[in-house]
N, C-alpha and C positions, 0 to 999 in steps of 0.2 A: 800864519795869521794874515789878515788882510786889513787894508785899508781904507775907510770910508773918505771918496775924495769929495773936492767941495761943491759936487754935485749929487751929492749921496748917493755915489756908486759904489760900488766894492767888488772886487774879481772875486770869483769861486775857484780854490784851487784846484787844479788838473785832477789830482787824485780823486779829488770828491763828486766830478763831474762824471768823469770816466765811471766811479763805484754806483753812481743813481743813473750813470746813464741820461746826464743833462746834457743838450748839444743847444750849441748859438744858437741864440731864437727862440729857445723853447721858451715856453710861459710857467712863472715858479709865484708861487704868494707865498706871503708872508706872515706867521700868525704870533701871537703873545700866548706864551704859554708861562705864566708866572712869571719870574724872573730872568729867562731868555725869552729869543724871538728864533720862532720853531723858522725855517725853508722848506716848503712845500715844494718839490714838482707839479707839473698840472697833468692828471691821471694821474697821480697816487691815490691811494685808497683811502676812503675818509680817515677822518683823525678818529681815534677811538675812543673820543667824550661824543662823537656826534653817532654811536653803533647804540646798540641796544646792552643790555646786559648778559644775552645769549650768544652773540659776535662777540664780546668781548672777552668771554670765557675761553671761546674756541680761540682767538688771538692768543691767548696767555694760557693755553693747552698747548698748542704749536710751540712758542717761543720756550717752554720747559721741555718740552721734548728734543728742542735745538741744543737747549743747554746740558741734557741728558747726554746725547751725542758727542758733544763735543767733551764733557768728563769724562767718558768711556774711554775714549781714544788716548789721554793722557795717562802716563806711567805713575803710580806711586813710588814715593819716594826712596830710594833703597836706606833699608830700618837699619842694616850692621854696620854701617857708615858713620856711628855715632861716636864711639871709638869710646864706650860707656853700657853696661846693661841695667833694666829696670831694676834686679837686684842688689847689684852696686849701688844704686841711689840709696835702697831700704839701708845699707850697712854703711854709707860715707856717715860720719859722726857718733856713731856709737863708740864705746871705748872696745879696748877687744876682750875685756874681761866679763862683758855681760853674757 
């Protein structure tokens, strides 16, 4: 977390400079995005309220396909781990005479 000094500056932590690839000097704007306040780079790609409706499909076609990929690669759960089967559930509370 950072803090706003009493010249309304704030550091940008390493990590997040390093990850956008922000270096001293670069030029970054600032926008209001409802209730945050977005950080631009300068060359980043428009904001996607200022794209068409066709850009913005292909944005949010890529970003599913990300998240496709990245599902893929995670292991389900091991199921016999329960230490319980779904049959068992149907017979816990019945009496044993039915």
């Amino acid at each position: 977390m950072s803090k706003v000094t009493s010249k309304l500056q704030l550091t940008l932590p390493k990590a997040l400079a390093v990850q956008y690839g922000i270096q001293p000097g670069d030029d970054v704007r600032f926008e209001g995005a409802g209730e945050v306040i977005r950080m631009v780079p300068e060359g980043a790609d428009r904001a996607p309220a200022d794209l068409d409706a066709e850009a913005r499909l292909r944005l949010f076609d890529a970003a599913t396909a990300r998240q496709e990929a990245r599902q893929a690669g995670r292991r389900a759960p091991d199921q016999g781990s329960r230490g319980w089967t779904r049959e068992e559930l149907y017979e816990r509370g019945r009496s044993r005479t039915d």
